[in-house]
mmCIF file of the protein (N, C-alpha, C, O) and its ligand, coordinates in Angstrom:
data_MODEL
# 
_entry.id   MODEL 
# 
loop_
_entity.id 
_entity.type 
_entity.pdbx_number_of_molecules 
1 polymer     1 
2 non-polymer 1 
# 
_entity_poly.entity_id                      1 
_entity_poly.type                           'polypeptide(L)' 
_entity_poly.nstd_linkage                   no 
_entity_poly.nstd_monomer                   no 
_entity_poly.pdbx_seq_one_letter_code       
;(UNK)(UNK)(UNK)(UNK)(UNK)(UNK)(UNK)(UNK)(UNK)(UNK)(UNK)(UNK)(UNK)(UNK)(UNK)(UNK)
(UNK)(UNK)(UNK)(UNK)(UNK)(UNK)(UNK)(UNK)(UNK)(UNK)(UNK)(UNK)(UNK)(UNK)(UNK)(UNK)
(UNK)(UNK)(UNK)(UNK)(UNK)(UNK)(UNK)(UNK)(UNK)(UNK)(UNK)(UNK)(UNK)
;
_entity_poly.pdbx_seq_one_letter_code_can   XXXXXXXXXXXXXXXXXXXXXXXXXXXXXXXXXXXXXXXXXXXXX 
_entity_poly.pdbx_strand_id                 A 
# 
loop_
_entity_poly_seq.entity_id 
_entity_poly_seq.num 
_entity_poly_seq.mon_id 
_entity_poly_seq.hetero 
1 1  UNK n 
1 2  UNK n 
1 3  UNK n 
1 4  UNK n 
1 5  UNK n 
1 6  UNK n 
1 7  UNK n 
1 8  UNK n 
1 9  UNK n 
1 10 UNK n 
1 11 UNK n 
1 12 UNK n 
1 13 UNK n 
1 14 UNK n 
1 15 UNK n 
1 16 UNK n 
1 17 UNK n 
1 18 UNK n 
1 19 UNK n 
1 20 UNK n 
1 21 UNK n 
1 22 UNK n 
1 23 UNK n 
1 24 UNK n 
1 25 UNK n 
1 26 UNK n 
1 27 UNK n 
1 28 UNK n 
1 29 UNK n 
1 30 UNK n 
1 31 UNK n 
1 32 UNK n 
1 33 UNK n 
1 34 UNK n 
1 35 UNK n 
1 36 UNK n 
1 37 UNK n 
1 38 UNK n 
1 39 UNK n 
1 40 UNK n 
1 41 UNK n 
1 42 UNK n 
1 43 UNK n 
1 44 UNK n 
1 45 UNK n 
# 
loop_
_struct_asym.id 
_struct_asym.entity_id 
A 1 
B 2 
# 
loop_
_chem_comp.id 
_chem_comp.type 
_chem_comp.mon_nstd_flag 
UNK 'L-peptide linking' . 
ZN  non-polymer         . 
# 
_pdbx_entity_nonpoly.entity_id   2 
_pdbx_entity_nonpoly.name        ? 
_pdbx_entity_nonpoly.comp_id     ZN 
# 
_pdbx_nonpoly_scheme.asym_id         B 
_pdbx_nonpoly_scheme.entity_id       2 
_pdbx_nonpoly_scheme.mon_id          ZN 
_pdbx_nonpoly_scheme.ndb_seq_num     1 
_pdbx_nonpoly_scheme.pdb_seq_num     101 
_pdbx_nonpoly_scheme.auth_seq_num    101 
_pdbx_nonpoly_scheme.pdb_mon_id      ZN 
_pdbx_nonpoly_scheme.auth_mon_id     ZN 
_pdbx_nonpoly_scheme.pdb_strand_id   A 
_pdbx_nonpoly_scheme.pdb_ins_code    . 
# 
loop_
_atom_site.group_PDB 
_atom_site.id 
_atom_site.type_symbol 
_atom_site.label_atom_id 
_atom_site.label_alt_id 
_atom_site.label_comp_id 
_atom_site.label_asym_id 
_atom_site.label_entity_id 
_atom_site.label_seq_id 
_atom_site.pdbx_PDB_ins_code 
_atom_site.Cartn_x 
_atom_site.Cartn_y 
_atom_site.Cartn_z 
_atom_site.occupancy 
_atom_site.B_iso_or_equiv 
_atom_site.pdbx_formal_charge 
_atom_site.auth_seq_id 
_atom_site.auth_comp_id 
_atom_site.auth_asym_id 
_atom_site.auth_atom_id 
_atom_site.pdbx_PDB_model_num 
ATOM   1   N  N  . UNK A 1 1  ? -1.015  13.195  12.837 1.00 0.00 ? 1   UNK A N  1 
ATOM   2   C  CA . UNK A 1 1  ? -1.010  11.931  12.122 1.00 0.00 ? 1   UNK A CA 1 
ATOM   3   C  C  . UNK A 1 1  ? -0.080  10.940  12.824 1.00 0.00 ? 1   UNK A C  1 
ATOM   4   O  O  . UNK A 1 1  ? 1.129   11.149  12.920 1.00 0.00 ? 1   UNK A O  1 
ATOM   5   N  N  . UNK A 1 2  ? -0.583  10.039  13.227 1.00 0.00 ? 2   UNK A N  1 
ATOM   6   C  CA . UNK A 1 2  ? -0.008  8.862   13.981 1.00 0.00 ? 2   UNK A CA 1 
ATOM   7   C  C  . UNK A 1 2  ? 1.010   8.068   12.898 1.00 0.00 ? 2   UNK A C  1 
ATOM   8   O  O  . UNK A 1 2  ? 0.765   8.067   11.691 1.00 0.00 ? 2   UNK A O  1 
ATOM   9   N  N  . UNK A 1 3  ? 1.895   7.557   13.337 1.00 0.00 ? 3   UNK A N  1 
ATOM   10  C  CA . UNK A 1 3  ? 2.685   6.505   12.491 1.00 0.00 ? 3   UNK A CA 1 
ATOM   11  C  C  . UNK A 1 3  ? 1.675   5.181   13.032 1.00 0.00 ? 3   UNK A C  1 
ATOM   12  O  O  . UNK A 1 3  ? 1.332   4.947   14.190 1.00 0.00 ? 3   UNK A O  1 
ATOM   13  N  N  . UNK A 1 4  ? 1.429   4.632   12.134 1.00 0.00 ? 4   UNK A N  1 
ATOM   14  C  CA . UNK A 1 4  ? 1.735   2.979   11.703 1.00 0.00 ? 4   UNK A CA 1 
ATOM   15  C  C  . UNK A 1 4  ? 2.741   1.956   12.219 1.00 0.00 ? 4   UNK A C  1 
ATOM   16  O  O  . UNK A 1 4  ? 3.873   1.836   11.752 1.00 0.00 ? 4   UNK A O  1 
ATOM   17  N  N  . UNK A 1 5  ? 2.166   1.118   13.370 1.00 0.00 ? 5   UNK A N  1 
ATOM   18  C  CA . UNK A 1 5  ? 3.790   0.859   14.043 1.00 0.00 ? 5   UNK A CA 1 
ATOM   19  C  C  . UNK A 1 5  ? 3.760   -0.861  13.919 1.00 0.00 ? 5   UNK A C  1 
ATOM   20  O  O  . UNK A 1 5  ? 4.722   -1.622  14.030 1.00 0.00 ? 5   UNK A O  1 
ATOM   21  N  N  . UNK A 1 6  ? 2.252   -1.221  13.638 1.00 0.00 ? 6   UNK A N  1 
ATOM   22  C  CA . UNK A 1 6  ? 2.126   -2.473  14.121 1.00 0.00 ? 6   UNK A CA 1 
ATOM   23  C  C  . UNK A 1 6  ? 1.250   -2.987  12.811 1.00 0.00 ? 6   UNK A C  1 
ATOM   24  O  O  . UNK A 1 6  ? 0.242   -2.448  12.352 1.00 0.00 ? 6   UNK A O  1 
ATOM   25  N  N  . UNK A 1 7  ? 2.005   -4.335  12.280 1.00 0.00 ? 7   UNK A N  1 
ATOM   26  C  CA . UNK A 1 7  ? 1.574   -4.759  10.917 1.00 0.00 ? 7   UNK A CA 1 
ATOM   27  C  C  . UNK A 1 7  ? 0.922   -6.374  10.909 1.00 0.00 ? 7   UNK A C  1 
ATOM   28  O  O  . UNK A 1 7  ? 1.486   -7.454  11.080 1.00 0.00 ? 7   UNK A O  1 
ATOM   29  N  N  . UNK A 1 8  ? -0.168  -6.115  10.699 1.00 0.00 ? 8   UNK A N  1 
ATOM   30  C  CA . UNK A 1 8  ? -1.052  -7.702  10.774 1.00 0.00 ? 8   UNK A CA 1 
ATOM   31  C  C  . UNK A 1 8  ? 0.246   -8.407  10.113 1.00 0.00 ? 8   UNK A C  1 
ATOM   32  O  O  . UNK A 1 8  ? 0.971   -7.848  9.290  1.00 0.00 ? 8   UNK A O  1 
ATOM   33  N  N  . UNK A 1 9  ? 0.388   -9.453  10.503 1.00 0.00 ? 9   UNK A N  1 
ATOM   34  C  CA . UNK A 1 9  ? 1.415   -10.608 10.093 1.00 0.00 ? 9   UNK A CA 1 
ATOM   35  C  C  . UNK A 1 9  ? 0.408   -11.146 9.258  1.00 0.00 ? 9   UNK A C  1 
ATOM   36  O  O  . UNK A 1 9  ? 0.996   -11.969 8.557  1.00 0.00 ? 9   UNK A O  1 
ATOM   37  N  N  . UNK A 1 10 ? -1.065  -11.125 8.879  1.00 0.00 ? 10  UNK A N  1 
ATOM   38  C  CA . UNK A 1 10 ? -2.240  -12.401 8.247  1.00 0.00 ? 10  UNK A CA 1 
ATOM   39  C  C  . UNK A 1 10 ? -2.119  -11.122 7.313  1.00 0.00 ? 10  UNK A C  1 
ATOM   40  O  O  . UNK A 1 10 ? -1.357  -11.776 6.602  1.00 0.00 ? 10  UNK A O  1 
ATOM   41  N  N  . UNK A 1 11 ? -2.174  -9.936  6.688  1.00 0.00 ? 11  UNK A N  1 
ATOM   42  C  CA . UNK A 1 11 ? -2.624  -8.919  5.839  1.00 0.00 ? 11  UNK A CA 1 
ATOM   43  C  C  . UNK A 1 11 ? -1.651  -8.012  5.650  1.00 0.00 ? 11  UNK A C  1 
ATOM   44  O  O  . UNK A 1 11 ? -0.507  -8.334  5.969  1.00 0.00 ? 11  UNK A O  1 
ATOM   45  N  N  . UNK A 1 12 ? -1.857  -6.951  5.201  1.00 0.00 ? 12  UNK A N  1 
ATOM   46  C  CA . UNK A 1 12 ? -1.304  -6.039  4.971  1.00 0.00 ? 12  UNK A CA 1 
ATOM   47  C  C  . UNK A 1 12 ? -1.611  -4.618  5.512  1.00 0.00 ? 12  UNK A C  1 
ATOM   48  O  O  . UNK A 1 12 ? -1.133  -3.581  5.049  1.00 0.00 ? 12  UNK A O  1 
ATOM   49  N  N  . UNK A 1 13 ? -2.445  -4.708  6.522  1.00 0.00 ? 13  UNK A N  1 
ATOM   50  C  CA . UNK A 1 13 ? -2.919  -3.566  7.473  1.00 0.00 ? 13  UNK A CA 1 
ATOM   51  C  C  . UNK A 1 13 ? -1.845  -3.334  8.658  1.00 0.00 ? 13  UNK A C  1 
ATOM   52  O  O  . UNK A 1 13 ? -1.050  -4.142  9.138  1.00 0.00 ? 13  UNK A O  1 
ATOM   53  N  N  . UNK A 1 14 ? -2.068  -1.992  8.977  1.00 0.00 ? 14  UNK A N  1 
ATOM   54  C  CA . UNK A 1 14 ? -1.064  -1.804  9.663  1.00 0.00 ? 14  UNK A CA 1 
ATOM   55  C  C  . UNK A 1 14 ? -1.820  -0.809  10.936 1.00 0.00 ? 14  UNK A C  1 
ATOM   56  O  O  . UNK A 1 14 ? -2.606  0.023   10.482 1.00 0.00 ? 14  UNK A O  1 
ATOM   57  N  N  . UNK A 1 15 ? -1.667  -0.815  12.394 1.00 0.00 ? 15  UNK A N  1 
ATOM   58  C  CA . UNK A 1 15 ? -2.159  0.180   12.981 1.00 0.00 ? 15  UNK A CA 1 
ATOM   59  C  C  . UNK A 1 15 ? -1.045  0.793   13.909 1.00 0.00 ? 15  UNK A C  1 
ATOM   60  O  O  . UNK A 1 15 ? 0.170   0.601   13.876 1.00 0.00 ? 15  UNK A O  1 
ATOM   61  N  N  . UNK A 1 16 ? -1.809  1.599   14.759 1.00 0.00 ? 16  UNK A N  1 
ATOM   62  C  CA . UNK A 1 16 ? -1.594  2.564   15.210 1.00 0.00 ? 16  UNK A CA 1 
ATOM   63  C  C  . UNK A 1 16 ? -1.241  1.506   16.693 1.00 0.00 ? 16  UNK A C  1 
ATOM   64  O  O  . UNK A 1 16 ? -0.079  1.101   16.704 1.00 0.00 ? 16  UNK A O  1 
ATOM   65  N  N  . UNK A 1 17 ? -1.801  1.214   17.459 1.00 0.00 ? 17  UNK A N  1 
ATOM   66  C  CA . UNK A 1 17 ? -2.099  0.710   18.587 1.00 0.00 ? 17  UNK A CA 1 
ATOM   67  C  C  . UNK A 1 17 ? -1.877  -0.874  18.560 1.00 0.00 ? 17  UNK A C  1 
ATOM   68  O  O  . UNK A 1 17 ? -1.888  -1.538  17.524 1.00 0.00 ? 17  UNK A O  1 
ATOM   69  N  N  . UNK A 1 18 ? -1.712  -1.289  19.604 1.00 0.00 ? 18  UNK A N  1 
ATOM   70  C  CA . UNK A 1 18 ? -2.166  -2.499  19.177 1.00 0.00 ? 18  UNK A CA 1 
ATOM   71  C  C  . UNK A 1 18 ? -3.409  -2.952  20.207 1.00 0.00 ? 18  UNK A C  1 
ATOM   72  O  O  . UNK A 1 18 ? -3.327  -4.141  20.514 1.00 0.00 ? 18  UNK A O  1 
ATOM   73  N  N  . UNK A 1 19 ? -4.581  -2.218  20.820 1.00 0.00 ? 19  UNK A N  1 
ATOM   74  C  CA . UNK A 1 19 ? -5.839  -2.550  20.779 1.00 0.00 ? 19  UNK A CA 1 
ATOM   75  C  C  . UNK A 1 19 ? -6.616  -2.290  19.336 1.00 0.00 ? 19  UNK A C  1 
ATOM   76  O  O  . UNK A 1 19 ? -7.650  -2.933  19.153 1.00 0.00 ? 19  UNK A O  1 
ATOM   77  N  N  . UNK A 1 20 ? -6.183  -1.410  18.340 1.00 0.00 ? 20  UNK A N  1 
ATOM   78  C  CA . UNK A 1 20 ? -6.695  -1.822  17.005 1.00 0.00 ? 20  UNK A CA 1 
ATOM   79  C  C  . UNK A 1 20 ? -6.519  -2.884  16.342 1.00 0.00 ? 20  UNK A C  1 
ATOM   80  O  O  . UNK A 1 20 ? -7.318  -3.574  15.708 1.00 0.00 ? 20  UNK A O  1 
ATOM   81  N  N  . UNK A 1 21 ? -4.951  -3.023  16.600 1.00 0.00 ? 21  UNK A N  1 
ATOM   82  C  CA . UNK A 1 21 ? -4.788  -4.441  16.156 1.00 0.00 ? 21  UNK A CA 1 
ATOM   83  C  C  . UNK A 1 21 ? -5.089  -5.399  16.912 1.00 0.00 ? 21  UNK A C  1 
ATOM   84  O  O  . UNK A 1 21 ? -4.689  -6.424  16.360 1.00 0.00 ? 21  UNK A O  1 
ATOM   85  N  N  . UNK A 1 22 ? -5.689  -5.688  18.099 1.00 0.00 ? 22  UNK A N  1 
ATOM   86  C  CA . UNK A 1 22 ? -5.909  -6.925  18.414 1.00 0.00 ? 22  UNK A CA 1 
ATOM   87  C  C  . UNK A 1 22 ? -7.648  -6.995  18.262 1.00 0.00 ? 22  UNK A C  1 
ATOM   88  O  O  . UNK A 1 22 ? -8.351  -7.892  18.730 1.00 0.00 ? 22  UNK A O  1 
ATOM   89  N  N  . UNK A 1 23 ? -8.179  -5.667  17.393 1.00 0.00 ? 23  UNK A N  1 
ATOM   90  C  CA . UNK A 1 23 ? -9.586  -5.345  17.548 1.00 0.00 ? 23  UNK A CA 1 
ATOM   91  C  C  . UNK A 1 23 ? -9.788  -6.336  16.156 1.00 0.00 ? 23  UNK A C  1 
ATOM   92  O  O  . UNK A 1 23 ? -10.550 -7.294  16.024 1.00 0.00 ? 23  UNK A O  1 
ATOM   93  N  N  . UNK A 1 24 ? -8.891  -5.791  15.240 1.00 0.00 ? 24  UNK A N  1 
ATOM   94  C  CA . UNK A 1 24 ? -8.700  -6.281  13.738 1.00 0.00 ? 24  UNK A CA 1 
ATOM   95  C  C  . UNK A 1 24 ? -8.343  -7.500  13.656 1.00 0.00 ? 24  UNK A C  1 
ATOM   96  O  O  . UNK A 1 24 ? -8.944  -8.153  12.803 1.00 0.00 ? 24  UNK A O  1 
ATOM   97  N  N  . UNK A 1 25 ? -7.035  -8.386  14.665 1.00 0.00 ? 25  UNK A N  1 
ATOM   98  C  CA . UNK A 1 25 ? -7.385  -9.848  14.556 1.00 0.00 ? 25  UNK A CA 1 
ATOM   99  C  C  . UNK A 1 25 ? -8.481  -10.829 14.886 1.00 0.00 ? 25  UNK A C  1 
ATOM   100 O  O  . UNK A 1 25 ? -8.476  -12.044 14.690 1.00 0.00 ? 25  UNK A O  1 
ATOM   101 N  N  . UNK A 1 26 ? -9.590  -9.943  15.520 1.00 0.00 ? 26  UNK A N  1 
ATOM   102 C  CA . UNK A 1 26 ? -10.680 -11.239 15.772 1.00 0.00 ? 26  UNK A CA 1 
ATOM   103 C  C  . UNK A 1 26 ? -11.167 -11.295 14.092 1.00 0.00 ? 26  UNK A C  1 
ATOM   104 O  O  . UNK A 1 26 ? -11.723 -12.340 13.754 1.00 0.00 ? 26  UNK A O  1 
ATOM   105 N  N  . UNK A 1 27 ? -11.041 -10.560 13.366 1.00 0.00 ? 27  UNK A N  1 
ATOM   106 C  CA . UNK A 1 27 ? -11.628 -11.133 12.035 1.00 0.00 ? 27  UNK A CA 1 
ATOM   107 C  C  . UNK A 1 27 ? -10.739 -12.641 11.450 1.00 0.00 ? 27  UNK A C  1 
ATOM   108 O  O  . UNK A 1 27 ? -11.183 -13.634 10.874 1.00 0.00 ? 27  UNK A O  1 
ATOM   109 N  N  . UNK A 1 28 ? -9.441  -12.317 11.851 1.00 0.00 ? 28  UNK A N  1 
ATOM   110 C  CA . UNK A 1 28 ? -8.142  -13.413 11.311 1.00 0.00 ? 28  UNK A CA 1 
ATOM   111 C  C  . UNK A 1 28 ? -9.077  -14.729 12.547 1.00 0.00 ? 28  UNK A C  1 
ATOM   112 O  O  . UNK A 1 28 ? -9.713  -15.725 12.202 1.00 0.00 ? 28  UNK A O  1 
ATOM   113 N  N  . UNK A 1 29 ? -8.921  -14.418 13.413 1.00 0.00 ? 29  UNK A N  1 
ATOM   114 C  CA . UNK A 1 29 ? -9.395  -15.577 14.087 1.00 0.00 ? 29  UNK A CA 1 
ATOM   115 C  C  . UNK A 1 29 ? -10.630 -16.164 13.996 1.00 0.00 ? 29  UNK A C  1 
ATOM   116 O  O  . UNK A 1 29 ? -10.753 -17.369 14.215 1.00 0.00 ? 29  UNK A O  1 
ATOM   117 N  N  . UNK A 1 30 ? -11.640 -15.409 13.675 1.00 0.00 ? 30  UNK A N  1 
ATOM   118 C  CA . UNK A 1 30 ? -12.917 -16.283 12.793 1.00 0.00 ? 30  UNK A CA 1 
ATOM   119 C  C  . UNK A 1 30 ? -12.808 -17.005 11.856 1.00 0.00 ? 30  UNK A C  1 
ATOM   120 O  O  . UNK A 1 30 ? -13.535 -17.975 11.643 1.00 0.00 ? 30  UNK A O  1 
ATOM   121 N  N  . UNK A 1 31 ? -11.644 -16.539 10.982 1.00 0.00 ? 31  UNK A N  1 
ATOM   122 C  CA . UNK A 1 31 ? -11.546 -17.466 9.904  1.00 0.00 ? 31  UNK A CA 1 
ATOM   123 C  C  . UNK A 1 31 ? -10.537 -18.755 10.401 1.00 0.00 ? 31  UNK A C  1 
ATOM   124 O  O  . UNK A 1 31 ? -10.738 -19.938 10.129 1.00 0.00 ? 31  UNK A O  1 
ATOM   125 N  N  . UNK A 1 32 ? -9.502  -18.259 11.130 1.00 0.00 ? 32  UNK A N  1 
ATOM   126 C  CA . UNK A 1 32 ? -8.745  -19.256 11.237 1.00 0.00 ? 32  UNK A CA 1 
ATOM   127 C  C  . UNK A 1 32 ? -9.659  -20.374 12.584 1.00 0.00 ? 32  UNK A C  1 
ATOM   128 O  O  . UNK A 1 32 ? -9.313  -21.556 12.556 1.00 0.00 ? 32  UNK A O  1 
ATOM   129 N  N  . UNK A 1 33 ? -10.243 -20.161 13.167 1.00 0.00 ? 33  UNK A N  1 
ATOM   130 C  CA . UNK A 1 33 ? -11.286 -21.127 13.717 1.00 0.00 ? 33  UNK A CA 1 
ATOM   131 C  C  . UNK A 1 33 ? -12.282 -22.032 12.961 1.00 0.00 ? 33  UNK A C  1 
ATOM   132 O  O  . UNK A 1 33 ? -12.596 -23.141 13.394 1.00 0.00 ? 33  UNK A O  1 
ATOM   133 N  N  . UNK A 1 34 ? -12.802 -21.477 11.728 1.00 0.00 ? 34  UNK A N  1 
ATOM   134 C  CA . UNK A 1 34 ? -13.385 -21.727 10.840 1.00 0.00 ? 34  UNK A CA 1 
ATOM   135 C  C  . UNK A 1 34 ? -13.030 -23.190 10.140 1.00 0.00 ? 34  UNK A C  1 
ATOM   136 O  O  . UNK A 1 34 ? -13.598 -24.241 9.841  1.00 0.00 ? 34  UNK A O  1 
ATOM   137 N  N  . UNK A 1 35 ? -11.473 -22.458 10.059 1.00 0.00 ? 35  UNK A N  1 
ATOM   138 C  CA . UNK A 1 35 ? -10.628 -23.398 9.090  1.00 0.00 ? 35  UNK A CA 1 
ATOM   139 C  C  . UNK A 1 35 ? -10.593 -24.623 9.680  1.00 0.00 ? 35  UNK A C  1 
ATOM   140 O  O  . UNK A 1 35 ? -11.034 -25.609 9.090  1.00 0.00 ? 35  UNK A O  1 
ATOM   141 N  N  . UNK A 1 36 ? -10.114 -24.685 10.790 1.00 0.00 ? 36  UNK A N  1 
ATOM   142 C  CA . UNK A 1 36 ? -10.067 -26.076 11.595 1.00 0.00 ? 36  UNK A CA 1 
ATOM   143 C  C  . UNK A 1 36 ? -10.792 -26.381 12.108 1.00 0.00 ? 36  UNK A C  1 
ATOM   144 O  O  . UNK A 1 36 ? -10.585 -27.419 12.736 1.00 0.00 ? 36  UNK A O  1 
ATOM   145 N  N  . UNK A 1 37 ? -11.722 -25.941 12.196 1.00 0.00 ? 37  UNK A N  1 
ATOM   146 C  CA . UNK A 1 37 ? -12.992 -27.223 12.509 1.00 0.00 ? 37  UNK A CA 1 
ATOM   147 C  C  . UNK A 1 37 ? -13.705 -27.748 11.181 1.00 0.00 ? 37  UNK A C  1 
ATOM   148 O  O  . UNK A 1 37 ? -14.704 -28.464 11.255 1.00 0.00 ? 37  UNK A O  1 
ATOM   149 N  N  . UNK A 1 38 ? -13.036 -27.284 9.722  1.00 0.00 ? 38  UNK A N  1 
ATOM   150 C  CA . UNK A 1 38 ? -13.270 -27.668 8.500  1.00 0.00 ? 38  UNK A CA 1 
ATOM   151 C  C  . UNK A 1 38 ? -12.438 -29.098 8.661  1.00 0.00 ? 38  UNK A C  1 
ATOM   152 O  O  . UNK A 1 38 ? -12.880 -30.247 8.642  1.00 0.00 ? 38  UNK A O  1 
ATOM   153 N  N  . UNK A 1 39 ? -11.019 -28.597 8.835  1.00 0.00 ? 39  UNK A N  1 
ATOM   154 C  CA . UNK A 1 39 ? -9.663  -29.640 8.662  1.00 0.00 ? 39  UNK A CA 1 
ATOM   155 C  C  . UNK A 1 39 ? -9.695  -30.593 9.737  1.00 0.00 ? 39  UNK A C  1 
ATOM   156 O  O  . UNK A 1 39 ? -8.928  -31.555 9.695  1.00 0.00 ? 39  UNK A O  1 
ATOM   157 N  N  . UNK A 1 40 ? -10.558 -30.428 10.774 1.00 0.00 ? 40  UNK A N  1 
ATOM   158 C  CA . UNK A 1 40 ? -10.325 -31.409 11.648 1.00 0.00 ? 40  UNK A CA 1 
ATOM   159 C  C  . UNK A 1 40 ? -11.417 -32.134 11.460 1.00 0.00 ? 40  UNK A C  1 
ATOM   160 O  O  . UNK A 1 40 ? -12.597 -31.790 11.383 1.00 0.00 ? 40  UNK A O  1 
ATOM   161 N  N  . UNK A 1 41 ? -10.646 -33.708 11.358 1.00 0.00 ? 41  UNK A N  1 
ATOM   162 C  CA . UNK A 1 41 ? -11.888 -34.546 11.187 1.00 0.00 ? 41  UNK A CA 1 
ATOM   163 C  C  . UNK A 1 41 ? -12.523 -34.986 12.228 1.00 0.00 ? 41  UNK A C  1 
ATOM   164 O  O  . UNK A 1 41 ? -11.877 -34.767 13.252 1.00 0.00 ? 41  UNK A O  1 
ATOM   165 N  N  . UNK A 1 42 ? -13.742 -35.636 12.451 1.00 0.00 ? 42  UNK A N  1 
ATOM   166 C  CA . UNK A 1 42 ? -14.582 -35.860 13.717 1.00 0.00 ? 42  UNK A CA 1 
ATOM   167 C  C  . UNK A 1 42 ? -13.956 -36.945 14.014 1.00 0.00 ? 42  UNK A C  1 
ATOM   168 O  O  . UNK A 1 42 ? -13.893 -37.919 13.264 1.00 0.00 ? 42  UNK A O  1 
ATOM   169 N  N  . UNK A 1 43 ? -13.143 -36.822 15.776 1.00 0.00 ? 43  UNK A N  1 
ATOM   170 C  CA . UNK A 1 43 ? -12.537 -37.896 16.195 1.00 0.00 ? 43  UNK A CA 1 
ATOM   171 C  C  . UNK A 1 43 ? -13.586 -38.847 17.239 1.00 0.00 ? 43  UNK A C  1 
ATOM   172 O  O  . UNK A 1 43 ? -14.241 -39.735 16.693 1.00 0.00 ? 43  UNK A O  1 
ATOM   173 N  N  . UNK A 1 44 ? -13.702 -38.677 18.480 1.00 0.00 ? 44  UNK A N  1 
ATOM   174 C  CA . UNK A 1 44 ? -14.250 -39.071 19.106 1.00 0.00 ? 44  UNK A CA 1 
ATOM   175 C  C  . UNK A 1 44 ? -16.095 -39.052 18.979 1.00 0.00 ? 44  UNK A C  1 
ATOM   176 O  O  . UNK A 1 44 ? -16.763 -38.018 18.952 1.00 0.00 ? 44  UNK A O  1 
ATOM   177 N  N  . UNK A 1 45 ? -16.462 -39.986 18.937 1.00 0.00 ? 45  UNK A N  1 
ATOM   178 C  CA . UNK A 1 45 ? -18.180 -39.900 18.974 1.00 0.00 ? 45  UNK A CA 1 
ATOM   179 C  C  . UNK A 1 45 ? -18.373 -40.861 20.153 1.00 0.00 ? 45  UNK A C  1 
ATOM   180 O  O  . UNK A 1 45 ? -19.506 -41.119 20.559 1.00 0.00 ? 45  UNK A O  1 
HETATM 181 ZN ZN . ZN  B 2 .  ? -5.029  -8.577  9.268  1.00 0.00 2 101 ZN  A ZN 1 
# 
């Protein structure tokens, strides 16, 4: 049983590695991409 070494700063998950965890932040980064192209308003046309 592996320890838990590395803790999403966006959640409460925690892994082993941090290629799990950087497997597990592309979900944080879909959303947070998401978000700002919500919040950003259309500048240039
Ligand atoms: Zn997370």
């Amino acid at each position: 049983m592996g320890q838990k070494i590395i803790k999403c700063s966006q959640c409460e998950e925690e892994f082993e590695t941090g290629f799990d965890y950087r497997m597990h932040w592309e979900v944080h980064l879909d959303a947070y991409f998401n978000q700002i192209q919500k919040e950003t308003p259309k500048s240039q046309e």
